[in-house]
Backbone as XML, in Angstrom:
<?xml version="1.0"?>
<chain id="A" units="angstrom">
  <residue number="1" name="UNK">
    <atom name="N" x="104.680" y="118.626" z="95.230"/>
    <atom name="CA" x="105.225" y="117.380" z="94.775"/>
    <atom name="C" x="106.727" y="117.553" z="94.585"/>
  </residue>
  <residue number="2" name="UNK">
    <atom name="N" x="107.633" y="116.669" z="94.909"/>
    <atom name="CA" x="108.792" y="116.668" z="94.992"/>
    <atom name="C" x="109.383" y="116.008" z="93.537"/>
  </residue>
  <residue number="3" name="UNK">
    <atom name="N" x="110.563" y="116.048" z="93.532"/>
    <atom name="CA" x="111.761" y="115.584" z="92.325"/>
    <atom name="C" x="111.860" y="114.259" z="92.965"/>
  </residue>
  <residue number="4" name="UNK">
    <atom name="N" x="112.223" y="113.095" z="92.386"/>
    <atom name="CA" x="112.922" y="111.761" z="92.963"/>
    <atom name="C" x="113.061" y="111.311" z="92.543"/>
  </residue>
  <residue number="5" name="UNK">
    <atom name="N" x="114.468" y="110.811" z="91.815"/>
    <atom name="CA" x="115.219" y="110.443" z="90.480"/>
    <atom name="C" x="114.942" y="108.493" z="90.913"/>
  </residue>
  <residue number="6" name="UNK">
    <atom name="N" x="114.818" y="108.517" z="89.505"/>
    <atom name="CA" x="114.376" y="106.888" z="89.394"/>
    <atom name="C" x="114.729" y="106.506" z="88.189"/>
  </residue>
  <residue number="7" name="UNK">
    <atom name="N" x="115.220" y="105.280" z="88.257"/>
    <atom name="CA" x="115.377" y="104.838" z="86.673"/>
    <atom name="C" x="114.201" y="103.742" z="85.989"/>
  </residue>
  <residue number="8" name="UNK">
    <atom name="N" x="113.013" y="104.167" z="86.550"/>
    <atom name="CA" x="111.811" y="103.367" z="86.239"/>
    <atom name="C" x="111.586" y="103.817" z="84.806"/>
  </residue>
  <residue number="9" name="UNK">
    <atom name="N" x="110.978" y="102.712" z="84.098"/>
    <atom name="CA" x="110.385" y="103.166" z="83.440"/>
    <atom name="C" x="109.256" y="103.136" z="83.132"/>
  </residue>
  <residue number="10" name="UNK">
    <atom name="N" x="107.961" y="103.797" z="82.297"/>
    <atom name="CA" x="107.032" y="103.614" z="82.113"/>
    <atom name="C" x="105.871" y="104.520" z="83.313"/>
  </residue>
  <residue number="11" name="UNK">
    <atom name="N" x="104.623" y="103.993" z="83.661"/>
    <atom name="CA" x="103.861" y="104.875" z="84.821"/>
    <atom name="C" x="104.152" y="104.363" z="85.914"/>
  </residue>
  <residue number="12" name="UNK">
    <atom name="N" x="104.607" y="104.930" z="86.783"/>
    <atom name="CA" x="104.324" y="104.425" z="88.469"/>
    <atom name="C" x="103.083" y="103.928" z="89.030"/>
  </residue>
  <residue number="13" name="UNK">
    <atom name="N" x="102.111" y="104.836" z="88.584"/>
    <atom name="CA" x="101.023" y="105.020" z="89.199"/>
    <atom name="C" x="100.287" y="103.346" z="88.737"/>
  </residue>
  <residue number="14" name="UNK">
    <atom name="N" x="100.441" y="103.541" z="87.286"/>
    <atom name="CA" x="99.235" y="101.779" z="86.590"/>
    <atom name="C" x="100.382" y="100.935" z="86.767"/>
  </residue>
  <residue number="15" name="UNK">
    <atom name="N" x="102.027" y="100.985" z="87.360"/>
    <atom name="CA" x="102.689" y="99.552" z="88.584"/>
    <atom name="C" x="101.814" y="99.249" z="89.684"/>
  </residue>
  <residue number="16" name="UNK">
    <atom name="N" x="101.786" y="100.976" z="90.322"/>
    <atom name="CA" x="101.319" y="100.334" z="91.687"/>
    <atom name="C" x="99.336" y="100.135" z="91.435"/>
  </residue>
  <residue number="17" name="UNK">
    <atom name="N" x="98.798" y="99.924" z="91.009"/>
    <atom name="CA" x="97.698" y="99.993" z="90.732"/>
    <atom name="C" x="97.915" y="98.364" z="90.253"/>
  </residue>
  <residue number="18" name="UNK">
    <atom name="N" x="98.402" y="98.012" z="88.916"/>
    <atom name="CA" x="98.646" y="96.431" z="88.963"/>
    <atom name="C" x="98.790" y="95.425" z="90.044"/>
  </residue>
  <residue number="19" name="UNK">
    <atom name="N" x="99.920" y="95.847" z="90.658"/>
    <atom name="CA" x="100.678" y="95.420" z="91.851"/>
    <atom name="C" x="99.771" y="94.652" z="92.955"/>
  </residue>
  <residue number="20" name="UNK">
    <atom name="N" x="98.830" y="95.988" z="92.886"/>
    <atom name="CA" x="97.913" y="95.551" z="94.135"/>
    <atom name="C" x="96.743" y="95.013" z="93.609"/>
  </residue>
  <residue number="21" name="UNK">
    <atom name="N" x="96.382" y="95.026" z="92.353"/>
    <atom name="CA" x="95.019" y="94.238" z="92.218"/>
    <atom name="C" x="95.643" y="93.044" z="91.730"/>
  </residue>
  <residue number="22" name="UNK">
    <atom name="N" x="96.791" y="92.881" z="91.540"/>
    <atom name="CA" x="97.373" y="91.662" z="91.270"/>
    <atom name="C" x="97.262" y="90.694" z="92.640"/>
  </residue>
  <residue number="23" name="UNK">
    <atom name="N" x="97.394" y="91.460" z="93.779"/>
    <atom name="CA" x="98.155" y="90.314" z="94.646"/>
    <atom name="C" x="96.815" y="90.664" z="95.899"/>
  </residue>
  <residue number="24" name="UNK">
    <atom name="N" x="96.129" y="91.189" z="95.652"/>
    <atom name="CA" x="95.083" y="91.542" z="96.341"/>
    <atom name="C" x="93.563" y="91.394" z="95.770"/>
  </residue>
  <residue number="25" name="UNK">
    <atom name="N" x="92.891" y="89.749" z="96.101"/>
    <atom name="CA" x="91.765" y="89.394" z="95.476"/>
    <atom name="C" x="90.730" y="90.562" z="95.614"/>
  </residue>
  <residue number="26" name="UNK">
    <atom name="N" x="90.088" y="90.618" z="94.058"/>
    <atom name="CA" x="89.328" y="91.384" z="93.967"/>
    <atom name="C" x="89.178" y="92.845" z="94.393"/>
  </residue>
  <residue number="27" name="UNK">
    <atom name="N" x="90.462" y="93.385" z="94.341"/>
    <atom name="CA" x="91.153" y="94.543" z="94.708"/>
    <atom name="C" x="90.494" y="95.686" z="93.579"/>
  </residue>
  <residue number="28" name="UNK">
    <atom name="N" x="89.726" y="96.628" z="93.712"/>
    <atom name="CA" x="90.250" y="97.773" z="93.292"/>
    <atom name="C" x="91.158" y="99.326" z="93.980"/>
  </residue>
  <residue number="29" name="UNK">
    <atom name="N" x="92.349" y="99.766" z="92.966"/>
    <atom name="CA" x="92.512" y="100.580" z="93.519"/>
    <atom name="C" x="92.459" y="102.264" z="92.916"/>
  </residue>
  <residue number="30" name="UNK">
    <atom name="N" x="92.848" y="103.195" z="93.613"/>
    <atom name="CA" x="92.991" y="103.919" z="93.167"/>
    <atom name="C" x="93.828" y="104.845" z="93.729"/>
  </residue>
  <residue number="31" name="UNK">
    <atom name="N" x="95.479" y="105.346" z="92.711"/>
    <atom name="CA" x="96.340" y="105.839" z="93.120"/>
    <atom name="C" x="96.126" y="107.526" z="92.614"/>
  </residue>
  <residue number="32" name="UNK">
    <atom name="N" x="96.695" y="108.261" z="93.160"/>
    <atom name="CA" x="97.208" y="109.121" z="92.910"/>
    <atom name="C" x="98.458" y="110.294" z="93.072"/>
  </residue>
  <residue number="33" name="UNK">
    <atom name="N" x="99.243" y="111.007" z="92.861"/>
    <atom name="CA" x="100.539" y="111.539" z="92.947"/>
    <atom name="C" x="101.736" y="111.380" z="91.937"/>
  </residue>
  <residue number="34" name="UNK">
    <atom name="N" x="103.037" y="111.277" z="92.743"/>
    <atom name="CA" x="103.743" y="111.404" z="91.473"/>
    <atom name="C" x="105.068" y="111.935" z="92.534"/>
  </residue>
  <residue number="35" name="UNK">
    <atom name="N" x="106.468" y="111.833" z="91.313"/>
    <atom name="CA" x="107.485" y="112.619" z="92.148"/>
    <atom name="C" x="107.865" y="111.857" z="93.389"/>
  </residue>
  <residue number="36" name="UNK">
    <atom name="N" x="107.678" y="110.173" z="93.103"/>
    <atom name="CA" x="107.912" y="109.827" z="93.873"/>
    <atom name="C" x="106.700" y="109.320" z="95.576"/>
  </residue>
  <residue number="37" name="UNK">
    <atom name="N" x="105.742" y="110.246" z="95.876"/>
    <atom name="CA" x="104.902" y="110.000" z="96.686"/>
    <atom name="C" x="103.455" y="109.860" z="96.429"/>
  </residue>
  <residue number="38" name="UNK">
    <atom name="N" x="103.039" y="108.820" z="96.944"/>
    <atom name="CA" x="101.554" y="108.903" z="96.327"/>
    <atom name="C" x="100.302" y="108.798" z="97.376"/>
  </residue>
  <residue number="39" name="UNK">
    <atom name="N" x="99.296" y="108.417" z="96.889"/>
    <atom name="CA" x="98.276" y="108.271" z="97.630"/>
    <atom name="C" x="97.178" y="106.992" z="97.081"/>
  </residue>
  <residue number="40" name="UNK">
    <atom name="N" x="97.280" y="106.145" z="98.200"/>
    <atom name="CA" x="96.544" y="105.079" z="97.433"/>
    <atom name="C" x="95.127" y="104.731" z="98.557"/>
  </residue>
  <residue number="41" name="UNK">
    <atom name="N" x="94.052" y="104.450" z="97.917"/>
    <atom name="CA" x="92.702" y="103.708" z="98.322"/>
    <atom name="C" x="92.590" y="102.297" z="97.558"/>
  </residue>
  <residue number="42" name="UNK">
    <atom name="N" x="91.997" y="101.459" z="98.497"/>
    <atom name="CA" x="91.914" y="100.028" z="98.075"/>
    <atom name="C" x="91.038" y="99.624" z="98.539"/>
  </residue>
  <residue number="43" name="UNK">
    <atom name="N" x="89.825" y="99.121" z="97.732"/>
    <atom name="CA" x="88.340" y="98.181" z="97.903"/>
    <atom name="C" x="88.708" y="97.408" z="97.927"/>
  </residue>
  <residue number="44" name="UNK">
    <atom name="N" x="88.431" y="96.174" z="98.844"/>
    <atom name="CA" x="88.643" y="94.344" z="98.361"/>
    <atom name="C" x="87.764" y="94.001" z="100.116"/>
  </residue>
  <residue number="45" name="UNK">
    <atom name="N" x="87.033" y="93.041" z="99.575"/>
    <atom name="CA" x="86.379" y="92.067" z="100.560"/>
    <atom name="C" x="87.193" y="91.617" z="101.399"/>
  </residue>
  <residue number="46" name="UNK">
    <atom name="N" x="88.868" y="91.305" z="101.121"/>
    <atom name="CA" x="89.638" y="90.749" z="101.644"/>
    <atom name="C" x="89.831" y="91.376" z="103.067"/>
  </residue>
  <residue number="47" name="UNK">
    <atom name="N" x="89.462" y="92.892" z="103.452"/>
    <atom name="CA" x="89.857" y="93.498" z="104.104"/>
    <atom name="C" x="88.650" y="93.124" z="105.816"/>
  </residue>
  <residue number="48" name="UNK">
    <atom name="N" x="88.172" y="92.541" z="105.262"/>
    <atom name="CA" x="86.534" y="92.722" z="106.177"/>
    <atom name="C" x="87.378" y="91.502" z="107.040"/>
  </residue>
  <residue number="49" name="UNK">
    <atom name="N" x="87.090" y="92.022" z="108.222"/>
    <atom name="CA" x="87.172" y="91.570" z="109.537"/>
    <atom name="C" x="88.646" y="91.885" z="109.851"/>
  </residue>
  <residue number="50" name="UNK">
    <atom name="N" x="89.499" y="92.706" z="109.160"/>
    <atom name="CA" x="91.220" y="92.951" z="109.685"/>
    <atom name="C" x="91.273" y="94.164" z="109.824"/>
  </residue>
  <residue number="51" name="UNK">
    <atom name="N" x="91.819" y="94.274" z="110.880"/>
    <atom name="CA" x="91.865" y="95.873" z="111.340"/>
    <atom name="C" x="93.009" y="96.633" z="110.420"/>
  </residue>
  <residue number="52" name="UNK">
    <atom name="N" x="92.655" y="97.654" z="110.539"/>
    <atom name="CA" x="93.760" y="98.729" z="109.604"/>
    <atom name="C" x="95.305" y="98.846" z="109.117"/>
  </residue>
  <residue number="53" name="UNK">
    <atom name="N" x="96.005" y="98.453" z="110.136"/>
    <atom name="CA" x="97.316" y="97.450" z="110.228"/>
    <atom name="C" x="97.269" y="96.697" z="109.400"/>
  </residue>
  <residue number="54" name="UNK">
    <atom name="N" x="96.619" y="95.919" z="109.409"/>
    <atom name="CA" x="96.561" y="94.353" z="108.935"/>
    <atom name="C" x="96.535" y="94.850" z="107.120"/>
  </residue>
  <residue number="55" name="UNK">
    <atom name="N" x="94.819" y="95.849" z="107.260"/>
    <atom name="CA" x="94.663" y="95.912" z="106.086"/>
    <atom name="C" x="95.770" y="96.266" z="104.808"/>
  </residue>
  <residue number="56" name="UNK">
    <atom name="N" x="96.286" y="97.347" z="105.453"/>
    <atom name="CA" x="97.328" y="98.336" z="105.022"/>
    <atom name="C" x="98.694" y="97.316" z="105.092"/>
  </residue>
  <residue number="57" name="UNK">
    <atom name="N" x="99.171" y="96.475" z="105.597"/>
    <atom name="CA" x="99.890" y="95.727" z="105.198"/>
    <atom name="C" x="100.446" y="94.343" z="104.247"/>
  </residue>
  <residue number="58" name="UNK">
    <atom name="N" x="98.921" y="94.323" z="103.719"/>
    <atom name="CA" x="98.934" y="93.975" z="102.722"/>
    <atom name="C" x="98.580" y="94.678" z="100.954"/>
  </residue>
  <residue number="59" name="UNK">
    <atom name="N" x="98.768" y="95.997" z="101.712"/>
    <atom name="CA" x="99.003" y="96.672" z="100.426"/>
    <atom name="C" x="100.253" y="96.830" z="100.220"/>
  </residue>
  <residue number="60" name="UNK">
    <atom name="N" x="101.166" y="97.301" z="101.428"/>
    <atom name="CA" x="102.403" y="97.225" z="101.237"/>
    <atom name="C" x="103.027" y="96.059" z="100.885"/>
  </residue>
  <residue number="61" name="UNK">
    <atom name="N" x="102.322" y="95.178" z="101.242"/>
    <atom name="CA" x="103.590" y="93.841" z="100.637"/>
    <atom name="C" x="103.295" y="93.804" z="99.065"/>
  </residue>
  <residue number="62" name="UNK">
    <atom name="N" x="101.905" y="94.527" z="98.655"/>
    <atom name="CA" x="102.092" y="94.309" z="97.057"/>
    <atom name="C" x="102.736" y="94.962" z="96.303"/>
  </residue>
  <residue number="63" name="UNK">
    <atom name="N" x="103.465" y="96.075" z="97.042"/>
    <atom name="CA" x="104.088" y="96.976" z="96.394"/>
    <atom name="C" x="105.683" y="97.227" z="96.504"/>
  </residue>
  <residue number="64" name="UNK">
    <atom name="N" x="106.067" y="96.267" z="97.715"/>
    <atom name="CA" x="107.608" y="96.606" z="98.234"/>
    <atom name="C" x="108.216" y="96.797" z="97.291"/>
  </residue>
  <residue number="65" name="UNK">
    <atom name="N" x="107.552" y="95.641" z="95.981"/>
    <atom name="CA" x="108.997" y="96.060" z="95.248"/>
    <atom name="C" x="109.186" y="97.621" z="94.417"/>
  </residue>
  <residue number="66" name="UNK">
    <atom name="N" x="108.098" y="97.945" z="94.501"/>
    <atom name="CA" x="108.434" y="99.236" z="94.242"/>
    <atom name="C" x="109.002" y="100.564" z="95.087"/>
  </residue>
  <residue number="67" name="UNK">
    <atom name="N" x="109.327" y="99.992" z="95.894"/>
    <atom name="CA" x="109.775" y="100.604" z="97.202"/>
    <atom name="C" x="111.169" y="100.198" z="97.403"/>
  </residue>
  <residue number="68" name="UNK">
    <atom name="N" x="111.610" y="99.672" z="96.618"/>
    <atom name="CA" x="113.120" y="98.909" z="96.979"/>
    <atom name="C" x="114.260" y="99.797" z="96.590"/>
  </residue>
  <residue number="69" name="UNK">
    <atom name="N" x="115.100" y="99.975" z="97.462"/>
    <atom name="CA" x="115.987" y="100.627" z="96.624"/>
    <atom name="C" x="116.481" y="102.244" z="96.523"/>
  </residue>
  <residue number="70" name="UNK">
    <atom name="N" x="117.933" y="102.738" z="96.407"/>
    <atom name="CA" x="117.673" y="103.981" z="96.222"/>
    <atom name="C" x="117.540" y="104.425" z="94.905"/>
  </residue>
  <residue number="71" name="UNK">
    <atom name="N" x="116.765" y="104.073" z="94.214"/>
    <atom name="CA" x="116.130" y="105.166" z="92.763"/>
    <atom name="C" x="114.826" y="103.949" z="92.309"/>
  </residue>
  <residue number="72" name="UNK">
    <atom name="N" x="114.195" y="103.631" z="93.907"/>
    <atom name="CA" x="112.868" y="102.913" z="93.462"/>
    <atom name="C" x="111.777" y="104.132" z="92.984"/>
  </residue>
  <residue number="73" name="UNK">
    <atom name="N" x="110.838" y="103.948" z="92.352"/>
    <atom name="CA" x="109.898" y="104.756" z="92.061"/>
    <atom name="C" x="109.243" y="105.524" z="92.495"/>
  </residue>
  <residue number="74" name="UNK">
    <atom name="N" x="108.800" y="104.714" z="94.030"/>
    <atom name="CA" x="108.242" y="105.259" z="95.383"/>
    <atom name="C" x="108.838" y="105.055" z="96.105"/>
  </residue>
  <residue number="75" name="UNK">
    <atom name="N" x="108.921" y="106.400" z="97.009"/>
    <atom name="CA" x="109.569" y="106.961" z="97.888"/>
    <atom name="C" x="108.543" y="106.940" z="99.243"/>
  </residue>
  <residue number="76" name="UNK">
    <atom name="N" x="107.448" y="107.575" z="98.990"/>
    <atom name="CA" x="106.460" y="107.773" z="100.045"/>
    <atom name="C" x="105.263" y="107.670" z="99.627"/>
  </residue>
  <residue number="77" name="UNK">
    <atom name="N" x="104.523" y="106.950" z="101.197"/>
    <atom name="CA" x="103.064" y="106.501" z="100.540"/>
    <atom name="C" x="102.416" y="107.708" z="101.631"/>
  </residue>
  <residue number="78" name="UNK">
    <atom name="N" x="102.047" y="108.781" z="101.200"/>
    <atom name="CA" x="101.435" y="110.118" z="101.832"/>
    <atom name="C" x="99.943" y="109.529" z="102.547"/>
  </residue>
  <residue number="79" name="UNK">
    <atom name="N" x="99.410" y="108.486" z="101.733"/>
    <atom name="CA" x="97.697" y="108.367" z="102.196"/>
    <atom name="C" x="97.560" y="106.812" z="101.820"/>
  </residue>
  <residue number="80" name="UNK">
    <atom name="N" x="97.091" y="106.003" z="102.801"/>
    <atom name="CA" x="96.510" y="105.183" z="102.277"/>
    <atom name="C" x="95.657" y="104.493" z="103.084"/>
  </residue>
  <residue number="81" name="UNK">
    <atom name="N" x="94.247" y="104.220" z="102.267"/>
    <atom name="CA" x="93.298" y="104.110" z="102.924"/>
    <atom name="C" x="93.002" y="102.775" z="102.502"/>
  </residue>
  <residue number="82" name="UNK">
    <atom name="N" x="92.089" y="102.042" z="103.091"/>
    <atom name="CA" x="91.368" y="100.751" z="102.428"/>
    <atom name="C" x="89.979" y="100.351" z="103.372"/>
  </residue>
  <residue number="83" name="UNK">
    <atom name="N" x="89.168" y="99.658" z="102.514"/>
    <atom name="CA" x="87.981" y="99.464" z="103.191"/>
    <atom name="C" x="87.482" y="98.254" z="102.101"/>
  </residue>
  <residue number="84" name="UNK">
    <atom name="N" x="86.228" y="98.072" z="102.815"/>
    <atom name="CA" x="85.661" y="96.865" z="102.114"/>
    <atom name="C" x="84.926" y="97.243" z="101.402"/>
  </residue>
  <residue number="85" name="UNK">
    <atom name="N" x="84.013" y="96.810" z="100.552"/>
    <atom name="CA" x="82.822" y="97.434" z="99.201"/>
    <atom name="C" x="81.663" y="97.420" z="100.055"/>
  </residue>
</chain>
């Protein structure tokens, strides 16, 4: 795990975990990492019938804003998976 200076405050991990069950019906997720890079899985019905692209790009749009910036929180998304329940 790497250093990656941020002026966030509070957890990264329960942002991006909000983020996406916020903006992603019936979303659960589950992050893990730190230092800037993480690893995220995401359950939601929403995903059924969109291919992987698709899926995965709407995780990223729930999260850009944590991605913004040079001293955003996250730096790199190492893993991310999603599927339906």
């Amino acid at each position: 795990m790497s250093s990656h200076p941020t002026d966030f405050q509070g957890s990264v991990i329960d942002a991006l975990r909000e983020a996406i069950e916020q903006e992603i019906p019936d979303a659960q997720a589950e992050i893990s990492g730190g230092g800037g890079h993480f690893s995220i899985e995401v359950v939601s019905p929403v995903f059924e019938g969109k291919n992987m692209l698709a899926s995965q790009r709407l995780v990223y749009a729930a999260i850009a804003h944590l991605m913004k910036g040079e001293t955003a929180p996250v730096h790199a998304i190492d893993s991310l998976k999603t599927r339906t329940p």
